[in-house]
C-alpha positions as CSV (number, residue, x, y, z in Angstrom):
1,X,0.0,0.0,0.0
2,X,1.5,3.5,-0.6
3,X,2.7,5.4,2.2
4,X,0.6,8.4,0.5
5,X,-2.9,6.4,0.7
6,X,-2.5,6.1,4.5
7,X,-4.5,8.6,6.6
8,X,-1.9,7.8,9.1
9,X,0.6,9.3,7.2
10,X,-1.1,12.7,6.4
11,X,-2.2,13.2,10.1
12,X,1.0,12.9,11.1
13,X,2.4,15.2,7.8
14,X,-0.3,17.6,8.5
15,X,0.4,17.7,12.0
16,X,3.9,18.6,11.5
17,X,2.8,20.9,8.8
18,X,0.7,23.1,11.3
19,X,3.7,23.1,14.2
20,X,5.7,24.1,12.1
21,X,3.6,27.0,10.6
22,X,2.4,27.5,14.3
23,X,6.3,27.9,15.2
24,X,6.8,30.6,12.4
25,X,3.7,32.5,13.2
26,X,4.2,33.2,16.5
27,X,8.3,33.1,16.4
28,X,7.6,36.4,14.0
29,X,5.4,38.0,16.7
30,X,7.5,36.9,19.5
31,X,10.6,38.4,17.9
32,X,9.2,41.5,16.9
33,X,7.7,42.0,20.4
34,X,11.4,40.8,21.8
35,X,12.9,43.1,19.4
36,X,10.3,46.3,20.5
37,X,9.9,45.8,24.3
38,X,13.4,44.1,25.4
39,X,16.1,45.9,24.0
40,X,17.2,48.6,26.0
41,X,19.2,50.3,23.5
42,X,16.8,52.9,21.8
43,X,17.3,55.1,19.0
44,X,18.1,58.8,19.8
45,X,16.8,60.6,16.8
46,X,18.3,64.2,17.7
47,X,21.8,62.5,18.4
48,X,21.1,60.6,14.8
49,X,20.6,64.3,13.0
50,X,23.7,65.7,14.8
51,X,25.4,62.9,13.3
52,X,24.3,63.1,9.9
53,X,25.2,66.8,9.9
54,X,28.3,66.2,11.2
55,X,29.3,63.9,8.4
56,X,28.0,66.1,6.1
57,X,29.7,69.2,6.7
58,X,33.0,67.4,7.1
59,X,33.4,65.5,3.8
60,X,29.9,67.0,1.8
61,X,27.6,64.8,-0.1
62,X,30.1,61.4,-0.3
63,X,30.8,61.4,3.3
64,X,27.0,61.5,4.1
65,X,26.8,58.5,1.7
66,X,29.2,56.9,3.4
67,X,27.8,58.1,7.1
68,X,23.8,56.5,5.4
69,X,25.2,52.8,4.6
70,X,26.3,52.6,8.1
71,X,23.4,53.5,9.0
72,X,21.9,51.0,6.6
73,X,23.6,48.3,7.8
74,X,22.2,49.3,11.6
75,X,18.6,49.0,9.9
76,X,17.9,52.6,9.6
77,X,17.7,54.1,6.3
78,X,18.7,57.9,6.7
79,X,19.9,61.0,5.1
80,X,19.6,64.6,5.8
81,X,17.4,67.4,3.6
82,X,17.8,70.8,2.7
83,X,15.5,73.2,1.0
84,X,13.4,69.9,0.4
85,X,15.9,68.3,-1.6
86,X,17.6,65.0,-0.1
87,X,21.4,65.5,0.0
88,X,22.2,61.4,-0.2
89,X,20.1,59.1,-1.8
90,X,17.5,57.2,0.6
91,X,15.4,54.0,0.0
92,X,11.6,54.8,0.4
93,X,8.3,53.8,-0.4
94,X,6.7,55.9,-3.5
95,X,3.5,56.2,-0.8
96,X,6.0,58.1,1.7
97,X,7.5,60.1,-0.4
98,X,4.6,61.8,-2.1
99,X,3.8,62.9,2.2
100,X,7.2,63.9,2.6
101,X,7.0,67.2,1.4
102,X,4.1,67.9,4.2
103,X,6.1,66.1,7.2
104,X,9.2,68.5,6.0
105,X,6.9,71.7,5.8
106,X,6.2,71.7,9.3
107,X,9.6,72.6,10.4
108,X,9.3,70.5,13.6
109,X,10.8,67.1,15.1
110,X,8.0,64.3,14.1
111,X,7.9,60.7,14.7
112,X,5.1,58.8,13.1
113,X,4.0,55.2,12.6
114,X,2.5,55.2,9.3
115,X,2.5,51.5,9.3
116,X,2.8,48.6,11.7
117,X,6.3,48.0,12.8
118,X,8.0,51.1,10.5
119,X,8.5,54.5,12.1
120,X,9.7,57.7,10.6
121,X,11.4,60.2,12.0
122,X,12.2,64.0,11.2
123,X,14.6,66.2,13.1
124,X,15.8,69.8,12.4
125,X,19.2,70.1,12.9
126,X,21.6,73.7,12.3
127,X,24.6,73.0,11.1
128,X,27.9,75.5,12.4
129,X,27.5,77.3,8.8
130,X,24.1,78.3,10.4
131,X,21.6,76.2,7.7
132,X,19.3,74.4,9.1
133,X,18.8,70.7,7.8
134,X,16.3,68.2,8.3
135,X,17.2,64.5,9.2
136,X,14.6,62.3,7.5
137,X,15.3,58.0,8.9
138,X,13.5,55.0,8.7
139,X,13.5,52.1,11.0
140,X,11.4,49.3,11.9
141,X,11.8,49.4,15.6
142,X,12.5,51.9,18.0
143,X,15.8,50.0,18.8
144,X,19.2,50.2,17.7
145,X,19.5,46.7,16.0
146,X,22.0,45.0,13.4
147,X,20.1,43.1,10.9
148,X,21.8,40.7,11.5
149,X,21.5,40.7,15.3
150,X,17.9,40.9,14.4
151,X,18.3,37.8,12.2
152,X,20.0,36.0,14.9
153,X,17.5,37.1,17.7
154,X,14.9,35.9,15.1
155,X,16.3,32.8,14.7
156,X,16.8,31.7,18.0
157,X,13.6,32.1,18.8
158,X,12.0,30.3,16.0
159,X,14.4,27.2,17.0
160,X,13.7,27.1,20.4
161,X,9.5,27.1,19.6
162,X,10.1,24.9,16.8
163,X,11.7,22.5,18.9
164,X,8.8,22.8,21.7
165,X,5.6,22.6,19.2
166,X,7.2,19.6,17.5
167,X,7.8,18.2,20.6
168,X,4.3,18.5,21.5
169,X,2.7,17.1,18.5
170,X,5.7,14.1,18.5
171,X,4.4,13.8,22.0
172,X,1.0,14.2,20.9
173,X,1.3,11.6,18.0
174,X,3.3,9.3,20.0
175,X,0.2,9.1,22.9
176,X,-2.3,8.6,20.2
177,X,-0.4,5.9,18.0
178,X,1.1,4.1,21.4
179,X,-2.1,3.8,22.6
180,X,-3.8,1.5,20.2
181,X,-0.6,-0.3,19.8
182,X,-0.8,-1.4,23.1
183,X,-4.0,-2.4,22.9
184,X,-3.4,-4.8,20.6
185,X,-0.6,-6.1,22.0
186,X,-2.7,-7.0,25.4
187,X,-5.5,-8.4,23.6
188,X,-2.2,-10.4,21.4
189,X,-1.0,-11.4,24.5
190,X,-4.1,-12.4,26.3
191,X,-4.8,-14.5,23.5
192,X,-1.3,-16.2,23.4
193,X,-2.1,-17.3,27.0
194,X,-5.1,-18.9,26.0
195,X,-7.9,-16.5,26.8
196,X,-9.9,-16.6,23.6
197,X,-12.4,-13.9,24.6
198,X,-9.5,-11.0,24.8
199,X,-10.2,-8.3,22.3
200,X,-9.0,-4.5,21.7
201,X,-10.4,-2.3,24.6
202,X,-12.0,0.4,22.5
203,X,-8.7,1.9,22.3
204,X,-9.6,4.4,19.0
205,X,-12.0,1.6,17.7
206,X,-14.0,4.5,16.2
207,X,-11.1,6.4,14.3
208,X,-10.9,6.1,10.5
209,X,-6.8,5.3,10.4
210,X,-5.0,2.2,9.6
211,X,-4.2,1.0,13.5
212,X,-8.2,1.1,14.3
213,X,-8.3,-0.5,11.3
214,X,-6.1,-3.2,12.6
215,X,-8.1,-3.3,16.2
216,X,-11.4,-3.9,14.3
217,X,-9.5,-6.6,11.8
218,X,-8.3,-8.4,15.4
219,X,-11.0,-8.0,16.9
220,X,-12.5,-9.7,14.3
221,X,-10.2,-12.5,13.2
222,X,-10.3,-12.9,17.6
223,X,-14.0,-14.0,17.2
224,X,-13.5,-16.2,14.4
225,X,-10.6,-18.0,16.3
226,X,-13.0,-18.1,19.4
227,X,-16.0,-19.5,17.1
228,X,-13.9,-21.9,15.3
229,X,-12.5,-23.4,18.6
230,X,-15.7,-23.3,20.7
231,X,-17.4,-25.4,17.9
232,X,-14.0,-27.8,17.7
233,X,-14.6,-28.1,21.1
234,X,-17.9,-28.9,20.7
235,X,-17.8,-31.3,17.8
236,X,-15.2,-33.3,19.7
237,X,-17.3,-33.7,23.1
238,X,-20.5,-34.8,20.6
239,X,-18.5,-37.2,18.9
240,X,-16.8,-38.5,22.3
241,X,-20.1,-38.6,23.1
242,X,-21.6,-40.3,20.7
243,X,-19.1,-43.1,20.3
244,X,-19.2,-43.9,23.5
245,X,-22.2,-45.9,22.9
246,X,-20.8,-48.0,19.9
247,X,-17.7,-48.4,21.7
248,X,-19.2,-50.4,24.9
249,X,-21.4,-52.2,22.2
250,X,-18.1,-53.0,20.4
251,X,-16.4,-53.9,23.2
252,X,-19.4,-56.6,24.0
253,X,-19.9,-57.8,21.2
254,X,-16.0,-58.6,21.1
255,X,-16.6,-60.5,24.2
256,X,-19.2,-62.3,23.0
257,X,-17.3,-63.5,19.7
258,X,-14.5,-64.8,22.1
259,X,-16.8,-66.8,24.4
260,X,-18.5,-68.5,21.4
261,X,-18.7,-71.8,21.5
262,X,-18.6,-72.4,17.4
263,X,-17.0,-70.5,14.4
264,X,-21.4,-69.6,13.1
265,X,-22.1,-68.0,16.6
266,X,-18.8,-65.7,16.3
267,X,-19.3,-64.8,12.7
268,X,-22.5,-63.4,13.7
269,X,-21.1,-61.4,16.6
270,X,-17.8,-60.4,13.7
271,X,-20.4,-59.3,11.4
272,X,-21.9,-57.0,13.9
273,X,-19.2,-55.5,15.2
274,X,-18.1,-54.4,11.1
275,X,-21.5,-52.5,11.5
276,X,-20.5,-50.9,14.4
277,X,-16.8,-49.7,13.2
278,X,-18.7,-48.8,9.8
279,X,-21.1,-46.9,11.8
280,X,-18.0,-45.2,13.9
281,X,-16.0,-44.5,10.4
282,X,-19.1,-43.2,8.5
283,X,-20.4,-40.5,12.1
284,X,-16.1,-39.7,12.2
285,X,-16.1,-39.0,8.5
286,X,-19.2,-36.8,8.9
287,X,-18.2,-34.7,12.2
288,X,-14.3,-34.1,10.3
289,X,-16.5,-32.6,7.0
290,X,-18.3,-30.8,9.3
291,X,-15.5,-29.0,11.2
292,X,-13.5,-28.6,7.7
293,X,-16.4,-26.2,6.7
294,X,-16.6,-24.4,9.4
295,X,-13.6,-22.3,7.9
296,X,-14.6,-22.3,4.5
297,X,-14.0,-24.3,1.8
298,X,-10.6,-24.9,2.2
299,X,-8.7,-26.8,-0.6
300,X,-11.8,-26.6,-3.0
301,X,-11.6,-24.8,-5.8
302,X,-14.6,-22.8,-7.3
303,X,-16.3,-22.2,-10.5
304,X,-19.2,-21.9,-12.4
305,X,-21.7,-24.8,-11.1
306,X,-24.8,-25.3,-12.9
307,X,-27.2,-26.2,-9.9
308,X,-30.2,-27.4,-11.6
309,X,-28.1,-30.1,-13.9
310,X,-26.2,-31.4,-10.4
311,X,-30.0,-31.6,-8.7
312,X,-30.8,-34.0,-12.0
313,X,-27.8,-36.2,-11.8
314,X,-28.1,-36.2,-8.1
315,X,-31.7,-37.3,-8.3
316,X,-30.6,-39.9,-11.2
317,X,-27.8,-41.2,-8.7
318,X,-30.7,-41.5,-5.8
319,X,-33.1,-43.7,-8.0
320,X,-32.2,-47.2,-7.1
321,X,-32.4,-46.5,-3.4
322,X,-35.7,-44.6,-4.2
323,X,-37.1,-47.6,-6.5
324,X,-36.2,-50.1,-4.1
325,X,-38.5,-48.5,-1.8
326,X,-40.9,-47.6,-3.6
327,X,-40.4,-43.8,-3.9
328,X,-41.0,-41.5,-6.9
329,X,-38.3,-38.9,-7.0
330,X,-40.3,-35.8,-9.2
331,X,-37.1,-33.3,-10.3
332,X,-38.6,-30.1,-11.7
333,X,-35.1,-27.6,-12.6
334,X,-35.8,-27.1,-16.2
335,X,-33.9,-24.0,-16.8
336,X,-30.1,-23.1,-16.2
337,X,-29.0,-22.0,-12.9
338,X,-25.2,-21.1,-12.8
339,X,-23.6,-20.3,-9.4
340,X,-20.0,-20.0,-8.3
341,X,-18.8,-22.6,-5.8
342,X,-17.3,-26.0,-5.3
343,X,-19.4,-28.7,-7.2
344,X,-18.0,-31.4,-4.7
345,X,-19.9,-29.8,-1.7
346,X,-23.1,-28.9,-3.3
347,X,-23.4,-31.9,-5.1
348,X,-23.1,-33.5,-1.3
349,X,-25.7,-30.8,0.2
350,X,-27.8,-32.2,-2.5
351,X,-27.4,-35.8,-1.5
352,X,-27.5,-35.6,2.1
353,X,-31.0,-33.7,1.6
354,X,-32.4,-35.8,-0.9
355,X,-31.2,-38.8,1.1
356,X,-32.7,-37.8,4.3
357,X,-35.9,-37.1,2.2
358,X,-36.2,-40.4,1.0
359,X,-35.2,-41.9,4.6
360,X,-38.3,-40.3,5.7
361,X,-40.5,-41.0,3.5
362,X,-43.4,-43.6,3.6
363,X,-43.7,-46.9,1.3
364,X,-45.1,-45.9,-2.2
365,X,-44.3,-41.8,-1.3
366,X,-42.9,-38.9,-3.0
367,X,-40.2,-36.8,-3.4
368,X,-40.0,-33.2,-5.2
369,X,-37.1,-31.4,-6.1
370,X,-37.3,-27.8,-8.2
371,X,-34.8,-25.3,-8.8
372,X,-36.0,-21.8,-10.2
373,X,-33.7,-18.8,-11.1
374,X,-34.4,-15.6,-9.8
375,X,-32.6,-12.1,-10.6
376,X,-29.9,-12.3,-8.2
377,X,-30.4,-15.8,-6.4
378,X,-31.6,-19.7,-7.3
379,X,-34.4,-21.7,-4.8
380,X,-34.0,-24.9,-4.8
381,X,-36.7,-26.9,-2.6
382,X,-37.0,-30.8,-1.3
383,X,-39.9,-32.1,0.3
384,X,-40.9,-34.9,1.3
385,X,-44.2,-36.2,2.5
386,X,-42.7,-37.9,5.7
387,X,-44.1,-37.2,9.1
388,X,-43.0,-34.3,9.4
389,X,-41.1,-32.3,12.2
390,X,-42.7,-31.1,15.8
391,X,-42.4,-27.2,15.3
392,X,-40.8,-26.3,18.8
393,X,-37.8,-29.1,17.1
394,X,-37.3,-26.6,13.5
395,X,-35.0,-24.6,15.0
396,X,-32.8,-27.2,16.4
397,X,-32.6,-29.3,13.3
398,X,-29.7,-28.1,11.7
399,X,-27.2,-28.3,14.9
400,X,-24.9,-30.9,14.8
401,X,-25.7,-34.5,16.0
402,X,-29.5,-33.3,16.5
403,X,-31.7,-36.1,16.0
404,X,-35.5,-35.3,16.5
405,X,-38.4,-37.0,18.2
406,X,-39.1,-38.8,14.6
407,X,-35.3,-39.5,13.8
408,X,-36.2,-42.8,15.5
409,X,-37.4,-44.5,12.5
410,X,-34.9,-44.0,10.8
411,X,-31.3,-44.6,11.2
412,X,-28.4,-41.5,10.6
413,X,-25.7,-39.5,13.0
414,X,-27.8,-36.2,13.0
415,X,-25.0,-34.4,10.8
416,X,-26.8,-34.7,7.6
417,X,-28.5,-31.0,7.8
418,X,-25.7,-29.9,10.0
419,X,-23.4,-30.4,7.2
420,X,-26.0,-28.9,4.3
421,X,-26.2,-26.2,6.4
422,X,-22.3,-25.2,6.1
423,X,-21.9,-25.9,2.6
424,X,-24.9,-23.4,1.9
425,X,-23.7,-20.8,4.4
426,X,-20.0,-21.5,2.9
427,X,-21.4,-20.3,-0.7
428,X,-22.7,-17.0,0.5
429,X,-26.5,-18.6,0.8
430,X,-29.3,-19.8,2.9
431,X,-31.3,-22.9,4.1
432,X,-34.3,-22.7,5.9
433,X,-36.7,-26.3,6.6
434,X,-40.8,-25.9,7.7
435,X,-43.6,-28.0,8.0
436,X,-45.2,-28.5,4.3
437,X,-49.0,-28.1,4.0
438,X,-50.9,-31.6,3.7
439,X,-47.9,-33.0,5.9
440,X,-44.1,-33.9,5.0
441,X,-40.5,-31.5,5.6
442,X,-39.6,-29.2,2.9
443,X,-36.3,-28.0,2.8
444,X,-35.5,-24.4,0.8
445,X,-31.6,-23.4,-0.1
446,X,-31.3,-19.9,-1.4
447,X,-28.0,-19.1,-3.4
448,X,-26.6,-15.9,-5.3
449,X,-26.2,-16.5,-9.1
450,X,-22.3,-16.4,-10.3
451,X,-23.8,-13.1,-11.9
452,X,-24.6,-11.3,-9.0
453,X,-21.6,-12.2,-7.3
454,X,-19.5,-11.3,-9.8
455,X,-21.1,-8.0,-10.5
């Protein structure tokens, strides 16, 4: 990502930005004020005139030259009038000099302030040959100042308050960037010992810059971990659980091949117990698909799946188990329906539902399938015309190892809708099962066309 994307980056460029600017403001005023009110050494304008008509009269016109740069290089810009003509050249604004002629006229010492931090100043002054000159100066204090002691002055201040401001907003940015940091590194920690339920304290959750952006990322991947290793945890006490029961069976039935008194007796009892380790291998298989989906799909591969021909061949696969009972299977998916997924797992969804569909139903019953495409989404529906489930038990069906009040009749781990379930909600849709009218289960999956996804 580039640096210049980062809202991170241009808080902390603009804050640096405005310290800076902030430094330079108020060095200037601070300087000027330093330069106006602190200096003890003021300018003595009458002394200044005696000066310049000193000079004058003891080397003319050149030697006031001379006598003005020093000046200059003081930061006063001076010279001395007579008759209204300047006797060495001065450097001043058009503005003044068009009111110079009044401020000479008067024929009396003036200091003015026509502008903020420039004063003028003019002195009468009679010379020993007995003319009387005026001194016209120029200054931007009232103090006695090389420029460059000005500069220097200037300087020093602007270093020393750009050294505090930027300390401030380093300290500033510091506080505010630390402090997410090391909230993240508690929850990090807290996690690391084991505490699953640790998250990012609010520490600037609701900022818009990359580190609450990080907070609300662990914060998230924190309940994933949590929800994927609550339901490991719970998959693994269900299937301790549940082979518990095949196990002691096992083990008796073991015991009862030993103590048989011919070879007839302990093949029965050997036949059994392959049931019983195929039941075990076939609930195992089941409870490991399960947890593998709870992250995802991971290791499938998708692409365009065309859902109504997989329900077809799915139904095609399910006819000699529905024949041999008896059971019509009615598939009604006459028009394409092309999502984006893993074939592998929807094409088990689909047999896991249409399996259980025939489980439950009666002698002689029926089965319909039908897949329609929407705008955005394709419905596919099973029902049966089984017995049905109780409606306080709808909710609870598609939990793992549920078995209802009618799973009785009919053999199974409980993981079949459990497992349906996560392959729909793993493809972005939804399943939903309710009592049909006239009797039976139906079963609805909804899932968004490759088309809308894509768009």
């Amino acid at each position: 990502m580039s640096p210049f994307k980062s809202s991170l980056y241009w808080r902390l460029l603009l804050s640096f930005c405005a310290a800076n600017l902030l430094a330079l403001m108020l060095g200037g005023f601070l300087t000027q004020s330093f330069i106006e009110f602190s200096t003890a050494v003021e300018i003595n304008w009458s002394v200044l005139a005696q000066g310049a008509d000193k000079a004058y009269e003891g080397g003319g016109s050149t030697a006031l030259a001379d006598w003005s740069a020093q000046q200059r290089r003081e930061g006063i810009e001076a010279t001395l009038f007579e008759n209204g003509q300047e006797l060495a050249p001065i450097r001043m604004p058009s503005v003044m000099r068009e009111s110079l002629p009044t401020w000479l006229g008067e024929q009396r010492d003036l200091v003015l302030q026509p502008w903020p931090n420039l004063y003028v100043a003019v002195q009468q002054v009679h010379g020993a040959d007995g003319k009387t000159r005026q001194l016209v100066a120029l200054s931007r204090t009232h103090s006695r100042l090389r420029p460059r002691t000005r500069q220097s002055i200037f300087l020093a201040i602007q270093g020393v308050l750009s050294l505090l401001f930027i300390g401030l907003v380093g300290w500033w940015v510091a506080r505010r960037v630390a402090k997410p940091v090391e909230a993240i590194r508690r929850a990090t920690r807290r996690m690391a010992s084991g505490e699953l339920s640790a998250r990012v304290e609010g520490q600037g959750r609701d900022a818009q810059d990359e580190l609450a952006h990080l907070a609300r990322d662990f914060d998230a991947m924190a309940e994933r971990i949590e929800a994927l290793v609550a339901h490991d945890r719970s998959v693994l006490q269900d299937l301790s659980h549940e082979l518990r029961s095949p196990l002691a069976r096992l083990h008796l039935i073991l015991d009862l091949a030993r103590r048989s008194r011919d070879r007839e007796e302990a093949a029965r009892y050997f036949e059994q117990a392959e049931q019983e380790i195929s039941r075990m291998d076939g609930l195992t298989g089941e409870m490991l698909a399960l947890s593998r989906l709870e992250g995802g799909i991971p290791g499938e591969s998708r692409g365009p799946v065309d859902v109504s021909a997989l329900l077809r061949e799915c139904v095609r696969r399910a006819g000699v188990e529905a024949t041999a009972r008896g059971i019509t299977l009615a598939a009604d998916a006459p028009a394409p329906a092309v999502v984006s997924g893993s074939e592998l797992l929807l094409e088990r969804a689909l047999d896991n539902l249409i399996a259980n569909a025939i489980k439950f139903s009666p002698e002689g019953g029926r089965v319909e399938l039908s897949a329609r495409s929407g705008a955005t989404e394709v419905d596919l529906a099973i029902r049966d015309h089984g017995p049905g489930v109780p409606a306080g038990e709808l909710d609870s069906l598609f939990r793992p190892l549920f078995r209802g009040s009618n799973a009785a009749r009919a053999g199974g781990h409980g993981l079949g809708l459990a497992i349906v379930q996560r392959v729909v909600q793993a493809h972005g849709g939804e399943v939903r099962a309710s009592n049909a009218e006239g009797g039976g289960l139906v079963v609805q999956l909804a899932l968004p066309l490759a088309s809308a996804v894509s768009a």
